[in-house]
VEXTI-576779 format. One record per residue: x, y, z of N, C-alpha, C, O, CB in turn; residue in one letter. Coordinates in steps of 0.001 Angstrom, whole numbers, plus 500000, padded with zeros to 6 digits. Glycine has a CB too. Layout:
// residues N
XYZXYZXYZXYZXYZA/...
***
This chain:
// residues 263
500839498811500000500000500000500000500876501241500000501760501438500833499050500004501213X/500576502038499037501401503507499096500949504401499615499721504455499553501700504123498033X/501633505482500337501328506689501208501825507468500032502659507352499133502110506911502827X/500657508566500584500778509661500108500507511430500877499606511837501611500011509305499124X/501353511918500477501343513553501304500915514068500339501344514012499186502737514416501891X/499641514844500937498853516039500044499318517230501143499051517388502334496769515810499814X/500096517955500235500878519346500978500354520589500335500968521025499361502665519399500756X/499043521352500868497984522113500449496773521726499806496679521790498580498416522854499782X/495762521299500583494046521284501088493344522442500319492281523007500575493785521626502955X/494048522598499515492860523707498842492047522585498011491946521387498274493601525201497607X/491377523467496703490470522925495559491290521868495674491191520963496502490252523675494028X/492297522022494629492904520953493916493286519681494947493230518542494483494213521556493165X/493616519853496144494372519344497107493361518302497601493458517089497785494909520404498144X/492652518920497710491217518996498411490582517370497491490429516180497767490122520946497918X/490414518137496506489801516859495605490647515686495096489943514742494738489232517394494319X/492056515476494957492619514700495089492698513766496256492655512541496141493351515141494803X/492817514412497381492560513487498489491040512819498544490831511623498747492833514298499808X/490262513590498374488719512290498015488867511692497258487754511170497192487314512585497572X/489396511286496539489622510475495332490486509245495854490134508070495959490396511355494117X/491552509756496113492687508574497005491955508043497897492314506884498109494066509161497884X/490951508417498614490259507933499680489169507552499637488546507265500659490207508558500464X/488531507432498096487264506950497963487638505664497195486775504785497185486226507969497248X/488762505433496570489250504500495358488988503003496285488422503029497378491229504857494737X/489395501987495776489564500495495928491072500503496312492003501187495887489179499546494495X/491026499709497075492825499354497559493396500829498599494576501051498872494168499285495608X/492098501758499078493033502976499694493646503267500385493593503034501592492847503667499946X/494538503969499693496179504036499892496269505007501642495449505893501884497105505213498134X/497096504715502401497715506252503507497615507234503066498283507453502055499150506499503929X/496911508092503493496972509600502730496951510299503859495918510128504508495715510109501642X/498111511386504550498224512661505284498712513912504555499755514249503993499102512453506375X/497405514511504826496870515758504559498048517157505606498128517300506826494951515566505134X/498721517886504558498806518996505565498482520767504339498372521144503172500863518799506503X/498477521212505711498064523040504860498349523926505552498049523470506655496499523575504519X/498816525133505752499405525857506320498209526361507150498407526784508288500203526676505516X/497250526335506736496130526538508230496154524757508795495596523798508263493862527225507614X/496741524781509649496931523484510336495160522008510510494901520808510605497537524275512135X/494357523757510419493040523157511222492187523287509806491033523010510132492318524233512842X/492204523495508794491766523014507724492532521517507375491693520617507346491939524118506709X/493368521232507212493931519827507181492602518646508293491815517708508167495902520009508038X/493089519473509174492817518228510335491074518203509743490722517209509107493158518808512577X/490365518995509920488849519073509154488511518400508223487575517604508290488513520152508614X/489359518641506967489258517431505952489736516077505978489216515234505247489762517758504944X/491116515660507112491282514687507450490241513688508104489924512499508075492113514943507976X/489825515142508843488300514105510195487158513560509245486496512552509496487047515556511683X/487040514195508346485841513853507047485711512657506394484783511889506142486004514664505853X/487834512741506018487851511708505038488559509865505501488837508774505005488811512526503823X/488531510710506922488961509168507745490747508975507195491149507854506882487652507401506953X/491533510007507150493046509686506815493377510896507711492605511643508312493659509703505011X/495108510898507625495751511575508485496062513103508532495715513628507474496696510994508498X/496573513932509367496901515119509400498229515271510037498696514701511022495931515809509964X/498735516176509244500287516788509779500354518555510133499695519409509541501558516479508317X/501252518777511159501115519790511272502355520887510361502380522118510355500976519762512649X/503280519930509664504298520483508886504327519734508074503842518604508146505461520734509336X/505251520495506564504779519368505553506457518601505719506606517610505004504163520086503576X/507440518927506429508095517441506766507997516709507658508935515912507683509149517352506839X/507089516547508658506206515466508775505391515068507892505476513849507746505561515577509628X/504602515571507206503826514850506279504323514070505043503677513185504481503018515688505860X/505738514574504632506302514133503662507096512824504296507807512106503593507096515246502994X/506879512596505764508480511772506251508083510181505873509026509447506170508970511923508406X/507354509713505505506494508463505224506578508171503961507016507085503584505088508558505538X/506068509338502947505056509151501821506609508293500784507829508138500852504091511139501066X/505432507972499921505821507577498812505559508341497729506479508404496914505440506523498654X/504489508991497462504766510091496353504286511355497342503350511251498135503732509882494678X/505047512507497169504214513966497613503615514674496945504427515378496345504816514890498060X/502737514893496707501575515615495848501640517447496328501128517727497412499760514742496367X/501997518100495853502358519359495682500997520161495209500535520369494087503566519405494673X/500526520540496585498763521050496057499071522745496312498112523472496571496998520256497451X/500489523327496219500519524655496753500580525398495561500874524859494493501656524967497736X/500246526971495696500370528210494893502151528289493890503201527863494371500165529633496259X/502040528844492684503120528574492112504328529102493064505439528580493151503053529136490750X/503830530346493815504511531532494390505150530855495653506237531195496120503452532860494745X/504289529777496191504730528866497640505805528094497411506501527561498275503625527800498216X/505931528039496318506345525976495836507948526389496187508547525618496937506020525116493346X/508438527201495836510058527350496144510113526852497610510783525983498166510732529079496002X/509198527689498017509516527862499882509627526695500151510674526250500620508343528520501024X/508196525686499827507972524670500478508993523646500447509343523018501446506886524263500128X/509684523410498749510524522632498413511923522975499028512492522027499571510457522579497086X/512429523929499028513431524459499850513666523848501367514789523603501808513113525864499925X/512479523644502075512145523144503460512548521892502755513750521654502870510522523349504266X/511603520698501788511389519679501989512484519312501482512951518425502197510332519235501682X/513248519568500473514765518928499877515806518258500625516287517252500102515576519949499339X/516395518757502145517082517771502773517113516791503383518005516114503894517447517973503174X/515524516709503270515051515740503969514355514373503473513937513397504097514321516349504649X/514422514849501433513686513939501084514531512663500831515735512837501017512936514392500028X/514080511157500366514946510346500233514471510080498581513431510336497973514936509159501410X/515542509549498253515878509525496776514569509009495861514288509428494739517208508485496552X/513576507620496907512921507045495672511456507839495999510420507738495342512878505110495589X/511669508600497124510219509626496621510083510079495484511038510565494879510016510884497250X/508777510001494939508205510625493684507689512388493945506608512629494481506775509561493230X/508135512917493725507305514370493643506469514997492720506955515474491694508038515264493692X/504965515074493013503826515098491912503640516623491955503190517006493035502300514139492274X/503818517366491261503416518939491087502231519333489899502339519268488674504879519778490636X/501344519660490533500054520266489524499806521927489905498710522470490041498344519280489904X/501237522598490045501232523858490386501497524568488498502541524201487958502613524143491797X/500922525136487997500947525934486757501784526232486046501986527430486246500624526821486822X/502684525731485011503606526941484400505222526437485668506323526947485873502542529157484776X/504615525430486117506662525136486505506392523403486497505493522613486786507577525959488843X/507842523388485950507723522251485013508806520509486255508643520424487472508844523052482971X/509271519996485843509413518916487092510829519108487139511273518669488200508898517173486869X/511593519530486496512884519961486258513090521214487071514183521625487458513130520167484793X/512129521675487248512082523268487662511728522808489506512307523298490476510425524456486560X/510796521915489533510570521124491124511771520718491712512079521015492866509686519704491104X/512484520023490929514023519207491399514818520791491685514493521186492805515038517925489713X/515568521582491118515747522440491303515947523335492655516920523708493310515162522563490683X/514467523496492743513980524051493866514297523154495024514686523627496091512570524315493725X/514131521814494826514199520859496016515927520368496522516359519898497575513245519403495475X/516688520795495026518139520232495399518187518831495453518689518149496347518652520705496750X/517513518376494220517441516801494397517233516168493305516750516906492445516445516315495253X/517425514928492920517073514353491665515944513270491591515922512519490616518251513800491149X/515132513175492447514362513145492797513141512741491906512594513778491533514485513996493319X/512164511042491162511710511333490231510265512483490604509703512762491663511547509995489559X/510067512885489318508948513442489615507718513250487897507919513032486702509502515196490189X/506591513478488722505414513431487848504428514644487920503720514919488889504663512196488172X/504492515262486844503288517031486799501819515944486602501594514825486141503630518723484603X/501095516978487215499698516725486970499262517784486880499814518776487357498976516020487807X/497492517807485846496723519092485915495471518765485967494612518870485092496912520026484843X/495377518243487345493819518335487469492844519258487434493161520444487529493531517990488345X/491468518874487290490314519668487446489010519514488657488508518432488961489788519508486172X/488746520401489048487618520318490357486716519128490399486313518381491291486559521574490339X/486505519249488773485175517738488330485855515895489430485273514868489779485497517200485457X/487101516341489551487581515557490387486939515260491975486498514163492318488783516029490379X/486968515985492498486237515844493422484892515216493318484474514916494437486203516873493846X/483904514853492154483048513977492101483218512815491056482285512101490687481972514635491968X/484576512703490604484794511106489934484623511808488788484567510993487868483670509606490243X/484493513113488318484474513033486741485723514176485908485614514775484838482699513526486250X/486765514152486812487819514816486311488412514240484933488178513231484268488798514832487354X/489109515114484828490026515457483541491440515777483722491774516961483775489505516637482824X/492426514714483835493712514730484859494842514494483457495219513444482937493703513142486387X/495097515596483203496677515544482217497784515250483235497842515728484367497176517247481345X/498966514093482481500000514003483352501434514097482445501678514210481244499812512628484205X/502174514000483570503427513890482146504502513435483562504452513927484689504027516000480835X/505532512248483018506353511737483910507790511541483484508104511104482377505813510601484311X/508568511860484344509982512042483401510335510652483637509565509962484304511333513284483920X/511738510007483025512276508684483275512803507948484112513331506836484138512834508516482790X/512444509205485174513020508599486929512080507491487382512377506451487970512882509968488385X/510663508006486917510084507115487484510009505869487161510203505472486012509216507417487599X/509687505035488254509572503357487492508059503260486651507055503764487153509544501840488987X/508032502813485802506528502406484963505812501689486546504769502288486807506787500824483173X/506045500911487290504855500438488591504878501421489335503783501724489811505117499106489603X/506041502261489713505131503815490382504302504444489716503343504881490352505912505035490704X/504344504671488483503672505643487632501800504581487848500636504846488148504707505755485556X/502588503437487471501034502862487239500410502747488591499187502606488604500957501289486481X/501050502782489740500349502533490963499331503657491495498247503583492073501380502292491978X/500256504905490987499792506165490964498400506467490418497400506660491109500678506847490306X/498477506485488887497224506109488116496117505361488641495029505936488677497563505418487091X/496219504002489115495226503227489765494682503871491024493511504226491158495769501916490071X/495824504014492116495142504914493485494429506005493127493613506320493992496198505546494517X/494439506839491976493730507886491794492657508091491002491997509124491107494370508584491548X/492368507156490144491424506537489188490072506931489509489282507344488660491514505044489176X/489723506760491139488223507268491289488300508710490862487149509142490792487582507143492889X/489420509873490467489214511152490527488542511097488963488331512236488547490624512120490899X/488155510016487999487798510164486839488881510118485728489696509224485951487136511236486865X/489180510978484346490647510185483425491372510897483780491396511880484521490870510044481766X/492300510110482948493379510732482675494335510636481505494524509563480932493914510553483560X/494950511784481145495570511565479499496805512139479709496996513101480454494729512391478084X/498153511220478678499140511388478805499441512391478247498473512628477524499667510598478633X/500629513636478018500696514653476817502356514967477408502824515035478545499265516247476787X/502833515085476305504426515435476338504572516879477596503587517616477634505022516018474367X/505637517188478454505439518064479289505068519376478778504391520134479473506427518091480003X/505475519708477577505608521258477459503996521282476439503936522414475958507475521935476485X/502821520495476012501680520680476104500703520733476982499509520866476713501468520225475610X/501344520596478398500528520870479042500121522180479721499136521919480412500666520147479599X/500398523290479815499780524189480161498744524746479069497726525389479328500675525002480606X/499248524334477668497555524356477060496455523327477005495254523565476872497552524588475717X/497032522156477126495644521098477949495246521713478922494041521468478976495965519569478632X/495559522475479867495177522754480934494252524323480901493613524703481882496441522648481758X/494328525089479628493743525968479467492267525815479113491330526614479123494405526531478760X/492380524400478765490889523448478047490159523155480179489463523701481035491743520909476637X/491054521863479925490496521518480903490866521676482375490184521036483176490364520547480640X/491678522305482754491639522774483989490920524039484146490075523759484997492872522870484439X/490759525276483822490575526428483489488884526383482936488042527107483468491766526838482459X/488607525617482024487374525202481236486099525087482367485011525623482160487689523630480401X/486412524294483608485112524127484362484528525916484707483368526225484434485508523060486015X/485531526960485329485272528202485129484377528319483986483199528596484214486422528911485003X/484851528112482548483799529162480952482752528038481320481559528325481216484587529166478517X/483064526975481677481209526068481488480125526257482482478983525809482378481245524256481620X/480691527102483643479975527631484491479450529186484301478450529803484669480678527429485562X/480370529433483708479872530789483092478803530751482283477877531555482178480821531431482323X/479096529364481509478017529411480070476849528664481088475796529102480625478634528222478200X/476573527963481978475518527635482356474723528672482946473520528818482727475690526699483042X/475620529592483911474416530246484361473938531616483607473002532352483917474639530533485802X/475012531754482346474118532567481151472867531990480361471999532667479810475062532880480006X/472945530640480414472009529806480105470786529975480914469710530074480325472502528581480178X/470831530011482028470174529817483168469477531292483168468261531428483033471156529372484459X/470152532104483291469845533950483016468893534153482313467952534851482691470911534863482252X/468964533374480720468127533133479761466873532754479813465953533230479149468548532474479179X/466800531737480742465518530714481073465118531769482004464327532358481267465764528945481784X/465106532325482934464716533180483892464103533822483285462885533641483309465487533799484604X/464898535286482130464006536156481534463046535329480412462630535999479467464875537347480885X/462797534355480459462043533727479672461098533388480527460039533017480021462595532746478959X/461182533409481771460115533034483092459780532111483657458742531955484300459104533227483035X/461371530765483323461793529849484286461821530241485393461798531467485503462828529372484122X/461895529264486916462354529658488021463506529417487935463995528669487088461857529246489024X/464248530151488992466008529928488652466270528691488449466702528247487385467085530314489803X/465928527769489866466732526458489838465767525567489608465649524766490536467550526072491100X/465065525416488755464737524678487664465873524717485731466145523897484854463082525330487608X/466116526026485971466521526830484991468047526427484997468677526412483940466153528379485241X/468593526122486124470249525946486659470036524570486573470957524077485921470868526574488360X/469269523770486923468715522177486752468816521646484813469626520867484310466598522195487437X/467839522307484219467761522515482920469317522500482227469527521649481362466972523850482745X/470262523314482554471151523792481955472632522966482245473635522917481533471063525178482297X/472353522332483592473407521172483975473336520340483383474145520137482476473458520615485071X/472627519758483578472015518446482956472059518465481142472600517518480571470249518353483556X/471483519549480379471984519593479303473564519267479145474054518307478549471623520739478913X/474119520128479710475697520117479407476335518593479784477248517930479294476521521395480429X/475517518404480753476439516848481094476169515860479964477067515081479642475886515944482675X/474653515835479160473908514926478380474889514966476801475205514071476017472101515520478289X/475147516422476825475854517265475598477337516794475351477937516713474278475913518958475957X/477836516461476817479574516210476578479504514750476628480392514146476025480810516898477905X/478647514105477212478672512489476964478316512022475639478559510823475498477698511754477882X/477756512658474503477430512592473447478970512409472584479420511624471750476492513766473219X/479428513540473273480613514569472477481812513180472570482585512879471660481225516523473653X/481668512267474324482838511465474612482719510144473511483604509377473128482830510993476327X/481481510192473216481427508804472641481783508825470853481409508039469983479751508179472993X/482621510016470759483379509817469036482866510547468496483584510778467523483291508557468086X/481453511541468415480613511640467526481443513259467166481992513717468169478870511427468055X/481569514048466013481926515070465890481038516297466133480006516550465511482377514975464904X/481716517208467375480454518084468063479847518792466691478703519227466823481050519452469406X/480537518983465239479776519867464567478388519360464269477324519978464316480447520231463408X/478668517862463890477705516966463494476752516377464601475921515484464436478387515935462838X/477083517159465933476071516782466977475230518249466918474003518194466842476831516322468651X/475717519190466944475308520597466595474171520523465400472999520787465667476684521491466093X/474596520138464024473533519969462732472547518953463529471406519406463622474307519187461034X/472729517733464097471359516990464200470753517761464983469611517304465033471293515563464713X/470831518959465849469641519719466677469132520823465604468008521326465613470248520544468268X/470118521093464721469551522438464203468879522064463204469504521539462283470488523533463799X/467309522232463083466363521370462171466601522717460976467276523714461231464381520939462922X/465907522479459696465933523607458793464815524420459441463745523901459759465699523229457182X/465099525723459629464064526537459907463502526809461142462662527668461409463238526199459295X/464101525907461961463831525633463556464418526899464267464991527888463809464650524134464183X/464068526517465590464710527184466588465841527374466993466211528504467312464417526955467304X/466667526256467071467963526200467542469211526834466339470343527213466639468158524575467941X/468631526805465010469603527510464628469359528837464091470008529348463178470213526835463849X/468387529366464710468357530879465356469055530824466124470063531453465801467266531491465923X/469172530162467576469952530800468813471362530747468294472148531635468626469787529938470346X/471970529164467011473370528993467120473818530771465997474910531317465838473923526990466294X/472494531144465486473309532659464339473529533618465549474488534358465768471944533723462771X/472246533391466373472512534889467581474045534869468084474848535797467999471380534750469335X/474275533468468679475374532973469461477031533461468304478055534012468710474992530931469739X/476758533063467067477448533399465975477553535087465789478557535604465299476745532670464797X/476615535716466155476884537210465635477370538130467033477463539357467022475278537928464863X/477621537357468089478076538079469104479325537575469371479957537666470423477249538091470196X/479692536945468165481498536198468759481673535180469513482762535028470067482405537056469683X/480756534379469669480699533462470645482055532393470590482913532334471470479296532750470470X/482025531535469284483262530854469152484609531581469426485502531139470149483290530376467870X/484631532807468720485911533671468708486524533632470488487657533345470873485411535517468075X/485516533963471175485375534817472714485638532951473380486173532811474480483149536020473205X/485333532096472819485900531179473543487502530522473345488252529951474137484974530273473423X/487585530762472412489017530575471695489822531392472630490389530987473646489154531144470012X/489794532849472056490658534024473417490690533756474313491709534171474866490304535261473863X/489318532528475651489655532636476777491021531406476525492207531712476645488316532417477881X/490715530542476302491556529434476872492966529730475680493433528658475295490600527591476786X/493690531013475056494557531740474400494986532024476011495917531559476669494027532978473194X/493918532981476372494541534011477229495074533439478712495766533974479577493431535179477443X/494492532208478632494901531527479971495717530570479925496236530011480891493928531009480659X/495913530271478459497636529420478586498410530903478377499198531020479316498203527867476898X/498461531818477687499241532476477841499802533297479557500691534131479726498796533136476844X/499271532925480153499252533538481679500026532298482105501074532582482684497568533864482580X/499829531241481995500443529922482525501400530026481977502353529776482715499885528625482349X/501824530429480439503796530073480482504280531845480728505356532134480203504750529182478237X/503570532954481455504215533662481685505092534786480604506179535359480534504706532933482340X/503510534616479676503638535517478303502667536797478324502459537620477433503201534562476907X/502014536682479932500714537992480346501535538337481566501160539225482331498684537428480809X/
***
């Protein structure tokens, strides 16, 4: 059984550890966060451990999962580097710094594996880009994968594509929440009740991307709704004459460009 240190309880942190702890076979997992008593809270929840520093929390593990701010990660690694031992794995899903850039910071050679999860994690339906350099052994990597599996997929991508996978799907649950409750806005002034209207508009989107997973090409899922003359492809010209495609393109432009530190 492998241990694991989740070192920052935020979102990301947060939902990785339900995942490790909801899976089959679950693994040791101690939780730490610089508010000491948020750790212990989500620890008491999820029935695993709490540390009050992250070298205690790291002094066990087998991989450390790096749930901190890009701006923290020096500090933290700086602390954790003399202390780590060689066949720890170090997992970083911090933005725009890369595993070469983790070792570094840590003074160590140390293997390591990036991840870029998404919130949808926290209920089994994430979207988890990874990328692993050659330190690691293929049965760490795969042990890894399996303990975390309840967080939903995951897809491999060379390191330096991932901060634009991550403009899709890490970043993405933000524009689909945006687009739901403009959706939802819609149904209202149309004289839905809200949360019927927020009900309506989830549920579409979830019905919409399971369509989308099973091969079918979204244009050609788009034409089978838009009948000739119908309704829906009125809304797709409205949606068309206000930039809609364009304005989604720019966001997830503008948010890998912030991730390699080109904004």
């Amino acid at each position: 059984m492998a241990v694991y240190a989740i070192i920052g309880t935020g979102n990301m942190g947060g939902a990785l550890a339900r995942a490790l702890c909801a899976g089959e076979g679950r693994p040791r997992v101690i939780l730490m966060n610089r508010t000491p008593e948020k750790a212990r809270r989500l620890a008491a929840e999820l029935g695993c451990e709490a540390a009050d520093t992250a070298e205690q929390a790291a002094q066990a593990a087998d991989y450390i999962l790096l749930g901190v701010k890009p701006y923290v990660m020096p500090g933290v690694l700086s602390q954790l580097g003399p202390a780590l031992r060689p066949e720890q794995v170090l997992v970083t899903m911090a933005p725009g710094i890369t595993m070469e850039q983790v070792r570094e910071m840590a003074g160590c050679d140390n293997p390591a594996i990036r991840i870029m999860p998404n919130t949808p994690a926290a209920v089994g339906a994430g979207m988890t880009l990874y990328a692993a350099d050659d330190r690691v052994p293929p049965e760490a990597l795969r042990l890894f994968l399996d303990d975390l599996a309840a967080s939903g997929r995951f897809t491999r991508l060379p390191e330096h594509l991932m901060d634009a996978g991550s403009a899709i799907s890490g970043c993405g649950p933000a524009f689909a929440d945006l687009f739901i409750e403009a959706l939802a806005d819609g149904g209202v002034a149309c004289g839905l009740p809200r949360a019927q209207a927020y009900e309506l508009a989830a549920q579409m989107l979830v019905g919409a991307a399971r369509l989308a997973q099973q091969g079918a090409h979204p244009g050609a899922l788009k034409d089978a709704v838009c009948s000739p003359g119908g309704t829906t492809i009125q809304g797709v010209r409205a949606l068309e004459a206000s930039g809609f495609r364009s304005a989604v393109m720019e966001a997830v432009i503008a948010a890998w460009e912030k991730s390699v530190g080109k904004r």
